[in-house]
DSSP file (Angstrom, degrees, kcal/mol; ACC not computed):
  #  RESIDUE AA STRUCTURE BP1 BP2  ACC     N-H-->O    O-->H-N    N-H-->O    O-->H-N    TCO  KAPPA ALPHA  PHI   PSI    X-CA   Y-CA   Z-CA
    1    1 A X              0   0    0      0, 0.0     2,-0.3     0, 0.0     0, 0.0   0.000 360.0 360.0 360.0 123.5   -8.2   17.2  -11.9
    2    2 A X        -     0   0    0     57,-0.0     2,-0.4    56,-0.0    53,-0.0  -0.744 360.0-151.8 -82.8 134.8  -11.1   15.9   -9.5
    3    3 A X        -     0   0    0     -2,-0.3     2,-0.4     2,-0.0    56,-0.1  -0.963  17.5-127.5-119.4 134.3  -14.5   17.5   -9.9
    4    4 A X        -     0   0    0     -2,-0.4     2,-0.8     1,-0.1    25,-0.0  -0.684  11.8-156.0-105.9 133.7  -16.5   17.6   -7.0
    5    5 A X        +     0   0    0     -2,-0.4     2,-0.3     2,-0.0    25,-0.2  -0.723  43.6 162.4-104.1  98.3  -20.4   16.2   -6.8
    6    6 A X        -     0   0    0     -2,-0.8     2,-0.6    23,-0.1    23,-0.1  -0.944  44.6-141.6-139.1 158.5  -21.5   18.4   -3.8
    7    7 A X        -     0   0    0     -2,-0.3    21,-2.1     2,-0.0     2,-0.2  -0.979  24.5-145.4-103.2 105.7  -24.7   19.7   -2.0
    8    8 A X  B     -A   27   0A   0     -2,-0.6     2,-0.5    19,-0.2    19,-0.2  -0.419   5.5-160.1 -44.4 114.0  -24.4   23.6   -0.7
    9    9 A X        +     0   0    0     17,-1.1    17,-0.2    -2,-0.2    -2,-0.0  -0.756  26.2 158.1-110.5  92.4  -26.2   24.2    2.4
   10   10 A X        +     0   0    0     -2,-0.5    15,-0.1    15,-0.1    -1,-0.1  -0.015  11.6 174.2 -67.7  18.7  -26.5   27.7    2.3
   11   11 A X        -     0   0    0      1,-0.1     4,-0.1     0, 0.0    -2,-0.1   0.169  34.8-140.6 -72.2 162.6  -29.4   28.1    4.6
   12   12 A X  S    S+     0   0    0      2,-0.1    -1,-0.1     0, 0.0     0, 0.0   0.848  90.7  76.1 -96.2 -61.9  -30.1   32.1    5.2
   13   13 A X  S    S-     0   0    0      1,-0.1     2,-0.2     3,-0.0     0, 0.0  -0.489  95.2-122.3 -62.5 149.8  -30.8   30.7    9.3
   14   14 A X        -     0   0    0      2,-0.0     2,-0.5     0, 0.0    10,-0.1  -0.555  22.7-130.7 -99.8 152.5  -27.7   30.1   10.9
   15   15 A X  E     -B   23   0A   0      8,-1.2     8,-1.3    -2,-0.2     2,-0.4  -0.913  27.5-163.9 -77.2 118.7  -27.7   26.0   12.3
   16   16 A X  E     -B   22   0A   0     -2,-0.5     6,-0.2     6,-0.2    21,-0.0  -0.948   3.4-157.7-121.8 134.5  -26.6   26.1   15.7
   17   17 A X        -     0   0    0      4,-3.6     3,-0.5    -2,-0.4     4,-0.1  -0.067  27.4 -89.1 -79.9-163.2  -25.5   23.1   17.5
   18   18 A X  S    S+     0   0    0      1,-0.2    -1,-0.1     2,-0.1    -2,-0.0   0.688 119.7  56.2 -27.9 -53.2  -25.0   21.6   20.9
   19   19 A X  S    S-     0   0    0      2,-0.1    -1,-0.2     1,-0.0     3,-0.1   0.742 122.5 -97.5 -88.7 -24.8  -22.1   22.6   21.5
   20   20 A X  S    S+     0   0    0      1,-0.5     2,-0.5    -3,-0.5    -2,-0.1   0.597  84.7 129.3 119.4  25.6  -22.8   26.9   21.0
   21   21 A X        -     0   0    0     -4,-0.1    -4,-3.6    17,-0.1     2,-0.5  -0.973  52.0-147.1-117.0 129.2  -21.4   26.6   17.3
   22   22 A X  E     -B   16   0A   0     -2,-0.5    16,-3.4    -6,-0.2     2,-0.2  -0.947  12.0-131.3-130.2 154.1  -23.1   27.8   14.4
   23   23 A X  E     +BC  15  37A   0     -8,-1.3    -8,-1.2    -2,-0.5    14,-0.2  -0.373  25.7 175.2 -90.3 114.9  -22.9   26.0   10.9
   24   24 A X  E     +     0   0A   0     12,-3.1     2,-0.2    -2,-0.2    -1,-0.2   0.915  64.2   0.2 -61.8 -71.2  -22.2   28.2    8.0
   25   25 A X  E     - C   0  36A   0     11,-0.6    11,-0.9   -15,-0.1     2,-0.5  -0.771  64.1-167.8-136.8 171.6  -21.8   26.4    5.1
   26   26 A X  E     - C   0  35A   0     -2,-0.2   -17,-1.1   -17,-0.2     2,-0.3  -0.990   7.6-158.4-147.0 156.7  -22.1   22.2    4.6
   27   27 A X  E     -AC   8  34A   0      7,-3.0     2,-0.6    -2,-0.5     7,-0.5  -0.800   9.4-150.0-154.0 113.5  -21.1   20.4    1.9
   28   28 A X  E     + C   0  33A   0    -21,-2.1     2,-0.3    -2,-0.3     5,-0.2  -0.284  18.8 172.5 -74.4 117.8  -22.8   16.8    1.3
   29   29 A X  E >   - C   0  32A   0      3,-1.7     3,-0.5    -2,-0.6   -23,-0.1  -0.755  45.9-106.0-106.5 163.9  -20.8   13.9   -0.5
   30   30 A X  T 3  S+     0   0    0     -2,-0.3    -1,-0.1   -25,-0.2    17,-0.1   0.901 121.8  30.6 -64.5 -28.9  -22.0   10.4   -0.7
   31   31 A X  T 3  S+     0   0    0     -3,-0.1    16,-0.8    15,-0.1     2,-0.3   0.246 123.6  20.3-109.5   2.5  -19.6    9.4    1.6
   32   32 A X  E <   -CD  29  46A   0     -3,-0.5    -3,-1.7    14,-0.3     2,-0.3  -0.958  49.9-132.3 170.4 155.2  -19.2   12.5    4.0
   33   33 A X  E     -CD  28  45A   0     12,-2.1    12,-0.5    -2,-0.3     2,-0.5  -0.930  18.5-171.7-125.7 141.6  -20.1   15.3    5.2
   34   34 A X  E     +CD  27  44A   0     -7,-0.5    -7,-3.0    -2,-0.3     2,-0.3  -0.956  21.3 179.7-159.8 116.8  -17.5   18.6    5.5
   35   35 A X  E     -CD  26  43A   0      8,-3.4     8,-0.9    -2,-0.5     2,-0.5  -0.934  25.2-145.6-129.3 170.9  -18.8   21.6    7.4
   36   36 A X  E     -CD  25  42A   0    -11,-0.9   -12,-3.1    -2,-0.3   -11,-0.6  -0.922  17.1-174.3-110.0  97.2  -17.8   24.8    8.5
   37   37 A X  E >>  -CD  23  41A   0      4,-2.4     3,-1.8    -2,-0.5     4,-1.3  -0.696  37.5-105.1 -96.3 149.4  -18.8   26.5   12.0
   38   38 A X  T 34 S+     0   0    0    -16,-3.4   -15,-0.1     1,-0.3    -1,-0.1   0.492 111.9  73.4 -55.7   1.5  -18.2   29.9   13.1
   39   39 A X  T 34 S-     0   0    0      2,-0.2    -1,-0.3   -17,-0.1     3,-0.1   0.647 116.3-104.1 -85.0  -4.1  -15.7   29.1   15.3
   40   40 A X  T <4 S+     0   0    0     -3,-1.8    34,-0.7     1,-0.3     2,-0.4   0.944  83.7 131.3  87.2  66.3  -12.9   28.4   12.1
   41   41 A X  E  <  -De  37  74A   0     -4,-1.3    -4,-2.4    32,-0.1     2,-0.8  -0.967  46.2-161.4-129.0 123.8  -13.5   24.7   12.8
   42   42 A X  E     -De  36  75A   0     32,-2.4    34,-0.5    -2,-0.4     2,-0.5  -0.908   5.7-157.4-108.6 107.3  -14.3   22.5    9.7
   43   43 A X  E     -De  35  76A   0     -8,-0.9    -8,-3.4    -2,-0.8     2,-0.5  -0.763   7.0-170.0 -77.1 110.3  -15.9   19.0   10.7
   44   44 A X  E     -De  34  77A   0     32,-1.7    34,-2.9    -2,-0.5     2,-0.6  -0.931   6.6-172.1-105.1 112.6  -15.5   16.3    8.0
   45   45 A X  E     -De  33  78A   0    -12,-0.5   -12,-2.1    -2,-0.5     2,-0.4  -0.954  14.4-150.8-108.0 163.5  -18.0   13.3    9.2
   46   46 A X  E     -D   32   0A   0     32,-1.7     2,-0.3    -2,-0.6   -14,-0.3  -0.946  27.0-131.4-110.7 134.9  -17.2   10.4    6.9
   47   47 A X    >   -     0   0    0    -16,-0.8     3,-0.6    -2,-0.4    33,-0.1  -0.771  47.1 -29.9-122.2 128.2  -20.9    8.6    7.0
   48   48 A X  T 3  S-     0   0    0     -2,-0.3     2,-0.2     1,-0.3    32,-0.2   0.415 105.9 -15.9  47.6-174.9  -21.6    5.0    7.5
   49   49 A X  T 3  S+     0   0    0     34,-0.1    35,-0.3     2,-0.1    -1,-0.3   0.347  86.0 153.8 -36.0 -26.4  -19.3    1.6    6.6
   50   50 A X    <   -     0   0    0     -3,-0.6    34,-1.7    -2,-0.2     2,-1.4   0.372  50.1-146.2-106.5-168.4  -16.9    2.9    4.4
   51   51 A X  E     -i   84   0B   0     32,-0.1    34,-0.2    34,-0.1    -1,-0.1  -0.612  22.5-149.1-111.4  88.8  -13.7    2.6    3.1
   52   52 A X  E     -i   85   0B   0     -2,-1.4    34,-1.8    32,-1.2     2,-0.2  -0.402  19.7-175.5 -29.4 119.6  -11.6    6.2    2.1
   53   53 A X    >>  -     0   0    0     32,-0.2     4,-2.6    36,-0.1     3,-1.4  -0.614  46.3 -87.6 -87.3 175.6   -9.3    5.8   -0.7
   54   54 A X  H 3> S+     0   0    0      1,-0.2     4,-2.6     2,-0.2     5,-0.1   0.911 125.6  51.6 -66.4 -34.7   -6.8    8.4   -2.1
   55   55 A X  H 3> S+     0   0    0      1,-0.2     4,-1.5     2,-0.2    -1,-0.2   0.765 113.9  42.3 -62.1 -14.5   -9.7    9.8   -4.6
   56   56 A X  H <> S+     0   0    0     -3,-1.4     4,-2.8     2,-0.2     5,-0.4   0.825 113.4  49.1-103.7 -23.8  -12.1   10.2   -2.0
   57   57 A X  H  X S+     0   0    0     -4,-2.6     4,-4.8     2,-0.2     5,-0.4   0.995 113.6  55.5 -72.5 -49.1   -9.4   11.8    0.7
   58   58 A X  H  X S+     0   0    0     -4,-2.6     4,-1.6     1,-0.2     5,-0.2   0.874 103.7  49.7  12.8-106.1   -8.7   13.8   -2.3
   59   59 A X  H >X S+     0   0    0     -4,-1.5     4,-2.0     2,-0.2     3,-1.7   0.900 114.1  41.2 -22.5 -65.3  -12.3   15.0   -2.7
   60   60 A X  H >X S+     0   0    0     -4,-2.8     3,-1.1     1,-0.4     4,-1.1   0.995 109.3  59.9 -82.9 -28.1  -13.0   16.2    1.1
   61   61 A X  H 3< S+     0   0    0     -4,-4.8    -1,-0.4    -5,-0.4    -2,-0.2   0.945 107.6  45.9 -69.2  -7.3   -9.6   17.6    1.0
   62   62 A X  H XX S+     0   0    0     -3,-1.7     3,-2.1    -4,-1.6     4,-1.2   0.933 115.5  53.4 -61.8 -46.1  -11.2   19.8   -2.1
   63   63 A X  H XX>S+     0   0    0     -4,-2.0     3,-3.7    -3,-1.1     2,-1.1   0.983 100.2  48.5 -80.9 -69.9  -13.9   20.3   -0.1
   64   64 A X  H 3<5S+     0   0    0     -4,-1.1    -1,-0.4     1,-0.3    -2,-0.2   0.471 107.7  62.9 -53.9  16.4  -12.7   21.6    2.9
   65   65 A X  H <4>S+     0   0    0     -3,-2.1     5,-3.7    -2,-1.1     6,-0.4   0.791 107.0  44.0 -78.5 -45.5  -10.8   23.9    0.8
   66   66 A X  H <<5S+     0   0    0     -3,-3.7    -2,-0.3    -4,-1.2    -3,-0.2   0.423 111.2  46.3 -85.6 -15.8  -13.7   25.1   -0.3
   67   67 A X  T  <5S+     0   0    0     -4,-0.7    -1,-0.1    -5,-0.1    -3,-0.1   0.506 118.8  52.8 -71.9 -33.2  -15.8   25.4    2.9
   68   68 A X  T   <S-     0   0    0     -5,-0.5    -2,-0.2    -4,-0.1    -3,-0.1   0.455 108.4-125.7 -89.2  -5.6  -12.4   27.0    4.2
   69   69 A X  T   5 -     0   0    0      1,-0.2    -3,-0.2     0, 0.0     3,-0.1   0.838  65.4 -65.9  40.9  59.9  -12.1   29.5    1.5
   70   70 A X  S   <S+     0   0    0     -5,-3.7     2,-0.4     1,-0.2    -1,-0.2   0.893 108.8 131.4  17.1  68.4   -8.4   28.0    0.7
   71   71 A X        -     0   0    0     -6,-0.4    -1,-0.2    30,-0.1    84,-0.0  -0.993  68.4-115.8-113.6 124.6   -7.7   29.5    4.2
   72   72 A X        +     0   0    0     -2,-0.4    30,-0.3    30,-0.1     2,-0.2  -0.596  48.2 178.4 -62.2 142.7   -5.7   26.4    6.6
   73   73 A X  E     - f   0 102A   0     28,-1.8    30,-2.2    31,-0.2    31,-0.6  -0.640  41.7 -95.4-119.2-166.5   -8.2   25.7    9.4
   74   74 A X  E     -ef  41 104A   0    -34,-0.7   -32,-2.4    -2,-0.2     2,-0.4  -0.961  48.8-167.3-123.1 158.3   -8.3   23.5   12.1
   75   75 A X  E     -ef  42 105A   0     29,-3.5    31,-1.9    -2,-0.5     2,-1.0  -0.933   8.5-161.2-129.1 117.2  -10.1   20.7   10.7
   76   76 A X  E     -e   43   0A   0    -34,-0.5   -32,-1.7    -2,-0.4     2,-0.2  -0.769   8.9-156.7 -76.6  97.1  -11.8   17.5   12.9
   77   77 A X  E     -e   44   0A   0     -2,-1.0    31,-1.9   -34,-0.2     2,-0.4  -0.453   2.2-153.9 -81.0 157.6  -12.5   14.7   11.2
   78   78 A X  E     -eg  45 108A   0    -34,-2.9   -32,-1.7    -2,-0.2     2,-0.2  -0.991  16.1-143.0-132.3 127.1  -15.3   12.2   12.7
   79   79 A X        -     0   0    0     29,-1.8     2,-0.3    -2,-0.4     3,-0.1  -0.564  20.1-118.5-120.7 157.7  -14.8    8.5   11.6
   80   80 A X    >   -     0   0    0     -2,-0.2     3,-3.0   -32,-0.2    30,-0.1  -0.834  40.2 -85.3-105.1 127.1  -18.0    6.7   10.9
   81   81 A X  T 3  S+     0   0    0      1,-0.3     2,-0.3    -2,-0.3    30,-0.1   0.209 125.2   9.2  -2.2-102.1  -18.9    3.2   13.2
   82   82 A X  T 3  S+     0   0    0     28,-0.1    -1,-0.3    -3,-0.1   -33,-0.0  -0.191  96.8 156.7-131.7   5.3  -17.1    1.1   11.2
   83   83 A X    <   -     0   0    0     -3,-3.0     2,-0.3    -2,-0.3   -33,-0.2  -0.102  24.3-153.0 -83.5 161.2  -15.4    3.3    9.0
   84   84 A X  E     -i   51   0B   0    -34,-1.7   -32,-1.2   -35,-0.3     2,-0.4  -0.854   8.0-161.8-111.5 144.2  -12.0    2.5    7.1
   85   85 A X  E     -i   52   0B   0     -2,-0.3   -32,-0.2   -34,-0.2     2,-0.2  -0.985  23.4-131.7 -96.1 112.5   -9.1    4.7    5.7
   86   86 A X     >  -     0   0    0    -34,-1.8     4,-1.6    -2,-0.4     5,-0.3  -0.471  23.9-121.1 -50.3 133.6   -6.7    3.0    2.9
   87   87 A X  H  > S+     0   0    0      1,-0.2     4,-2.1     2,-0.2    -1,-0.1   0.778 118.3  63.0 -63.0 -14.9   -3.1    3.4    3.6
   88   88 A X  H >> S+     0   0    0      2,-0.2     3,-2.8     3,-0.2     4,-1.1   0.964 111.6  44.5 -61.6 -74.4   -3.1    5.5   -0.4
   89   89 A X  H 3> S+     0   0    0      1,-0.3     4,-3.4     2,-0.2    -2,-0.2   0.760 110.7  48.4 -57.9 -30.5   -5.6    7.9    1.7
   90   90 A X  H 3X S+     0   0    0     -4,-1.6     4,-0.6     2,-0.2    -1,-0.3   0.727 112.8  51.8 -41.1 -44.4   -3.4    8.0    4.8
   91   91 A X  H <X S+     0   0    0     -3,-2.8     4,-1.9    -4,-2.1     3,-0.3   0.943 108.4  47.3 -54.3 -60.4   -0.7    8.8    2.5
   92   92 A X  H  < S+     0   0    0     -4,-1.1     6,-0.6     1,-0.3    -2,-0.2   0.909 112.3  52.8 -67.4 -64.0   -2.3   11.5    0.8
   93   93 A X  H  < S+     0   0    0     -4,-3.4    -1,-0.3     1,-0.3    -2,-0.2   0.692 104.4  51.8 -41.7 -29.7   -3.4   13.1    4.1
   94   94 A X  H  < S+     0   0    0     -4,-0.6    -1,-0.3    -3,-0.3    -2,-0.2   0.837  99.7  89.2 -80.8 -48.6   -0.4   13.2    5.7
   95   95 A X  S >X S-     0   0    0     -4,-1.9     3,-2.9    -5,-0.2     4,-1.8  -0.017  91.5 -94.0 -64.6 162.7    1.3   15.0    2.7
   96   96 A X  H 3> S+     0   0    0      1,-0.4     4,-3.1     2,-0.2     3,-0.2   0.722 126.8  40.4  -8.9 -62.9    1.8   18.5    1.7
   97   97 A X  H 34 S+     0   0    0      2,-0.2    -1,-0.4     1,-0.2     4,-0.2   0.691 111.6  58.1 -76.7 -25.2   -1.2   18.5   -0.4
   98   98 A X  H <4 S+     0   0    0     -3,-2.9    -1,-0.2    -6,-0.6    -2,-0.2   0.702 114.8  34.7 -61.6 -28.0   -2.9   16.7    2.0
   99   99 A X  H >< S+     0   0    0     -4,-1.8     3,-3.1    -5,-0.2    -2,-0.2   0.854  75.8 106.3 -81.0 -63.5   -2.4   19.3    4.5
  100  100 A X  T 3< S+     0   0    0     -4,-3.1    -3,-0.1    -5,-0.4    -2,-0.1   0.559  88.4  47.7 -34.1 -19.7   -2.4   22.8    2.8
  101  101 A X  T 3  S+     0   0    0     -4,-0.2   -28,-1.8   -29,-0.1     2,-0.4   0.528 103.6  81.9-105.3  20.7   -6.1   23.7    4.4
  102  102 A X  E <   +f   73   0A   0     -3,-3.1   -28,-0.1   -30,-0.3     3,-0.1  -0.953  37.4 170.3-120.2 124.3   -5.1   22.5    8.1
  103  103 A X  E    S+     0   0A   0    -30,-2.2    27,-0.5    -2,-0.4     2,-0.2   0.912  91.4   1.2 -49.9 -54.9   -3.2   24.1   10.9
  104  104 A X  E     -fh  74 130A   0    -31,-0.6   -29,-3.5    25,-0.2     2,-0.3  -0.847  66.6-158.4-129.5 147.6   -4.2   21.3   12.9
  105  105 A X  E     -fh  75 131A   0     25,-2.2    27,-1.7    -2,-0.2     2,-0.5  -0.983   7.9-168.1-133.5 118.3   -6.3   17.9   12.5
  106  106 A X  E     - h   0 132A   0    -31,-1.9     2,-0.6    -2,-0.3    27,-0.2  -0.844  11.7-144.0-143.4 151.4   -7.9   15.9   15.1
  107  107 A X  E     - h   0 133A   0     25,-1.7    27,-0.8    -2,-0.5     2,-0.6  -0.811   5.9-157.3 -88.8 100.3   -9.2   12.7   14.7
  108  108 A X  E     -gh  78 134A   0    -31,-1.9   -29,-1.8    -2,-0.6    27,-0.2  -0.802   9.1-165.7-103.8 145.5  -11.9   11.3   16.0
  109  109 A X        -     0   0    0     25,-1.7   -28,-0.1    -2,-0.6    -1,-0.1   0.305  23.0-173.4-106.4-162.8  -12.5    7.7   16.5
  110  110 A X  S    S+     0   0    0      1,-0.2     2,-0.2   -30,-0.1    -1,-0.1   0.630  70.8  50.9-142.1 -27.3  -15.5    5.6   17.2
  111  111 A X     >  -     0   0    0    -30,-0.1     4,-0.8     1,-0.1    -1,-0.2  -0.723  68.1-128.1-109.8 148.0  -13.6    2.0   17.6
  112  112 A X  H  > S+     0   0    0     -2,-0.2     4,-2.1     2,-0.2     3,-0.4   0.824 117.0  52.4 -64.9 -38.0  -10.7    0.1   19.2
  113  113 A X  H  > S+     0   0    0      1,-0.2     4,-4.1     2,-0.2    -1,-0.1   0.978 115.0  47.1 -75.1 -33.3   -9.4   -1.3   15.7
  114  114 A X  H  > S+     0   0    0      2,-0.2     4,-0.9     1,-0.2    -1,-0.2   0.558 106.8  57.5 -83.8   5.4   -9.5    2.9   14.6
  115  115 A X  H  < S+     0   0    0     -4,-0.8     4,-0.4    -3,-0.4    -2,-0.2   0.961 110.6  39.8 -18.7 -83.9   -7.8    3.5   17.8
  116  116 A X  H  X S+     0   0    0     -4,-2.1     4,-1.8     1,-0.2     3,-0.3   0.815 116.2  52.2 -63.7 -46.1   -4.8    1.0   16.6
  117  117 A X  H  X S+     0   0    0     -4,-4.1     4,-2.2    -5,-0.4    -1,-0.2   0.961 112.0  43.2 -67.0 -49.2   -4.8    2.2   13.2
  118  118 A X  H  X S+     0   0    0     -4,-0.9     4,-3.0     2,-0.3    -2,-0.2   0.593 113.0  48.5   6.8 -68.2   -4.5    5.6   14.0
  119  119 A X  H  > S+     0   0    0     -4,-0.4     4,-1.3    -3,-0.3     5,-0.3   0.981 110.2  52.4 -83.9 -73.0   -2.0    5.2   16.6
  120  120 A X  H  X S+     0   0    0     -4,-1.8     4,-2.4     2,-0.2     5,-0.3   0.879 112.3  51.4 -26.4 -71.8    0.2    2.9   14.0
  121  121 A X  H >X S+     0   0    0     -4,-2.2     3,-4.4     1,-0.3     4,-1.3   0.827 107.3  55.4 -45.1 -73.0   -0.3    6.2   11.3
  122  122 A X  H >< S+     0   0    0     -4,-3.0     3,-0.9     1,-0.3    -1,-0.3   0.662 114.2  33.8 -58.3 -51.5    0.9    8.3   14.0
  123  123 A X  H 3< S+     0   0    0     -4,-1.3    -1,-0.3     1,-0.3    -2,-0.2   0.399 119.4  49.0 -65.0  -8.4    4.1    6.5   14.5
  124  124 A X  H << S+     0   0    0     -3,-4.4     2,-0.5    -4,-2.4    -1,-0.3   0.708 119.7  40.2 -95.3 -26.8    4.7    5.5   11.0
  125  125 A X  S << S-     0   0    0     -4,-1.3     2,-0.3    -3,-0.9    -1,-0.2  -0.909  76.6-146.6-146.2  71.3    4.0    9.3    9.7
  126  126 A X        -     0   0    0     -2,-0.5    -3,-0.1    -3,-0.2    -4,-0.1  -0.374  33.6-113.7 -53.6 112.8    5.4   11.8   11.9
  127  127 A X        -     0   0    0     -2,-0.3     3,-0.1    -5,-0.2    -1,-0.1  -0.230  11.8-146.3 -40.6 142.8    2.5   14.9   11.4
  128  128 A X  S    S+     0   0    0    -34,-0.2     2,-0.3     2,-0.1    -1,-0.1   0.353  82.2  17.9 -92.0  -4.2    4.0   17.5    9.8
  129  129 A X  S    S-     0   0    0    -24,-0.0   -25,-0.2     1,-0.0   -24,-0.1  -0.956 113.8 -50.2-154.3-175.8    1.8   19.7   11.9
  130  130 A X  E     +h  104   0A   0    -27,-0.5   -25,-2.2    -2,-0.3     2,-0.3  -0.124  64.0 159.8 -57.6 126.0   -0.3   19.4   15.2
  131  131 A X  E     +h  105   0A   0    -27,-0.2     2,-0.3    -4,-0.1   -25,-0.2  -0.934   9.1 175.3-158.7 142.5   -2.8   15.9   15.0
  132  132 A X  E     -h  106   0A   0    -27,-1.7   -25,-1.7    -2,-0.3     2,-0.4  -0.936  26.4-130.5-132.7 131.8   -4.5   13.9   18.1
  133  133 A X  E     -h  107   0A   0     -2,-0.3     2,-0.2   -27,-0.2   -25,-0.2  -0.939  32.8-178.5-104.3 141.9   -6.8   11.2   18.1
  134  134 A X  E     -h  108   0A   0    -27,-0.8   -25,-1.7    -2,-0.4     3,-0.1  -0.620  33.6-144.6-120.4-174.4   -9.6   11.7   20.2
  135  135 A X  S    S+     0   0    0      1,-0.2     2,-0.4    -2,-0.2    -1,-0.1   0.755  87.3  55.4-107.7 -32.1  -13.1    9.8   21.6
  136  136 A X     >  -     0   0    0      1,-0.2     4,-1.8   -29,-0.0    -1,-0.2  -0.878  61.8-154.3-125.6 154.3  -14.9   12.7   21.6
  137  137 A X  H  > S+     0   0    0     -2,-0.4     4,-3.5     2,-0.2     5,-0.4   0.994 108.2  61.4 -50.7 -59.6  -16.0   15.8   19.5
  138  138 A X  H  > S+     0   0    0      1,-0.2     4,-3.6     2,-0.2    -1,-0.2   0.837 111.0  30.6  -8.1 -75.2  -16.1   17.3   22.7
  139  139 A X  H  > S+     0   0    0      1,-0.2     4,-3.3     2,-0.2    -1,-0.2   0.909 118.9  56.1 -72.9 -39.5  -12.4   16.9   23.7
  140  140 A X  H  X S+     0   0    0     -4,-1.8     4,-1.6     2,-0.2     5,-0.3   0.967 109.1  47.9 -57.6 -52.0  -11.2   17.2   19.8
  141  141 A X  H  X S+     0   0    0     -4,-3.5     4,-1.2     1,-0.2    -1,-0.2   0.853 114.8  45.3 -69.9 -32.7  -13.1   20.7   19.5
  142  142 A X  H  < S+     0   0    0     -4,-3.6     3,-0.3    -5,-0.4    -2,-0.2   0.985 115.4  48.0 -75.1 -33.2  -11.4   22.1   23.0
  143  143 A X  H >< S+     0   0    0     -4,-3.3     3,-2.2     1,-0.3     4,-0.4   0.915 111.3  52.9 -66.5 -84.4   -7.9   20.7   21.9
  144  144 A X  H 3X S+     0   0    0     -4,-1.6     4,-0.7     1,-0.3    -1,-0.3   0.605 114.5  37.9 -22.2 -38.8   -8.3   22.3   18.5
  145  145 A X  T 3< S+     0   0    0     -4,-1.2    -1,-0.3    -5,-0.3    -2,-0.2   0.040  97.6  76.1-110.1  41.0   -9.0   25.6   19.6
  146  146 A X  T X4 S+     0   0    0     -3,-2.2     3,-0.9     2,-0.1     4,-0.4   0.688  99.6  49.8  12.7 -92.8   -6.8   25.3   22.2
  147  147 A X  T 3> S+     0   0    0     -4,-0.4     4,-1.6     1,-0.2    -2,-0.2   0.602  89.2  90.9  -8.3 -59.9   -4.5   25.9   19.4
  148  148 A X  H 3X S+     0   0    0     -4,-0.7     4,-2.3     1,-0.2    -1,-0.2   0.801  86.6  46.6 -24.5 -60.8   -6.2   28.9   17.9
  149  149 A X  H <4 S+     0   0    0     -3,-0.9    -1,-0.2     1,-0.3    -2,-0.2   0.929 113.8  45.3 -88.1 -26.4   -4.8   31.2   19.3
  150  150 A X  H  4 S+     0   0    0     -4,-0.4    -1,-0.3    -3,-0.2    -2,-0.2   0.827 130.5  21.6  11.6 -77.5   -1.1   29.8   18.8
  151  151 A X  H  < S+     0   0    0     -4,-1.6     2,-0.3     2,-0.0    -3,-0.2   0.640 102.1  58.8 -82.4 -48.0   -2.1   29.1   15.2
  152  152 A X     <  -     0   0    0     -4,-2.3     2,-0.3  -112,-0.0     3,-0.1  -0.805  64.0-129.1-120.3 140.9   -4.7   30.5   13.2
  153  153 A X        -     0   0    0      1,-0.3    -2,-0.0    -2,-0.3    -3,-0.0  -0.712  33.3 -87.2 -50.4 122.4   -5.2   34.2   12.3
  154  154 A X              0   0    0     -2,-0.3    -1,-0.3     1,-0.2     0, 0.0  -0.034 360.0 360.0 -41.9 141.6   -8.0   36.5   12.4
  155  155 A X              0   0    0     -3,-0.1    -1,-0.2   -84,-0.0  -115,-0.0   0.416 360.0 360.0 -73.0 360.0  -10.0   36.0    9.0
């Protein structure tokens, strides 16, 4: 059983970004970030150099369980400059369990070399359900909801 070392932003003000989205709930990791906006989009950024293994894909997928209120969302993840996935986390993400809070996943990447890995996962790992790599938040947030209404249920 993993027990999860997390920060609550609860703030009573709502956050609101750039983009017309405002931030519910946050949950800080050492390695990551996993939020929740009112639009039923959950943003995992994974934070500076490092390298995801299966305990830490683990973890945010706890988290975003918990941001998601074991509800599937559609969930963007945001890869960090330089950041790495181990083929254990890759594994884990692609599978059932990996899966169970996402309709949809899309990836976006910051690099040519997470380009190639990516691309390699996709072709080695058939998605069991809708995933894209993108360049931008931008393009990742219209595809996702794109989706919605296809996919996801009123809350």
């Amino acid at each position: 059983m993993l027990v999860l070392s997390i920060t609550l932003n609860l703030s009573s003000k709502p956050i609101f970004y750039n983009c017309g989205m405002v931030l519910l709930q946050e949950i800080t990791l050492k390695y990551a970030k996993v939020q929740i906006f009112d639009t039923k989009l959950v943003r995992v950024e994974v934070l500076g150099n490092r390298i995801i293994g299966r305990a830490e894909a683990r973890e945010l997928n706890d988290a975003i369980g918990v941001v998601a209120k074991g509800q599937e969302s559609l969930v963007m993840v945001v890869a960090g400059e330089v950041s790495q996935f181990t083929k254990e986390a890759v594994d884990f993400a692609a599978s059932d369990g990996g899966l169970r809070y996402s309709f949809a996943e899309a990836l976006v990447v910051k690099s040519l070399t997470q380009r190639i890995t990516a691309n390699i996962y996709l072709k080695l790992n058939k998605p069991l359900k809708p995933f894209k790599i993108f360049n931008t938040e931008r393009e990742a947030s219209r595809w996702l909801h794109s989706l919605e209404e296809e996919l996801v249920e009123v809350w």
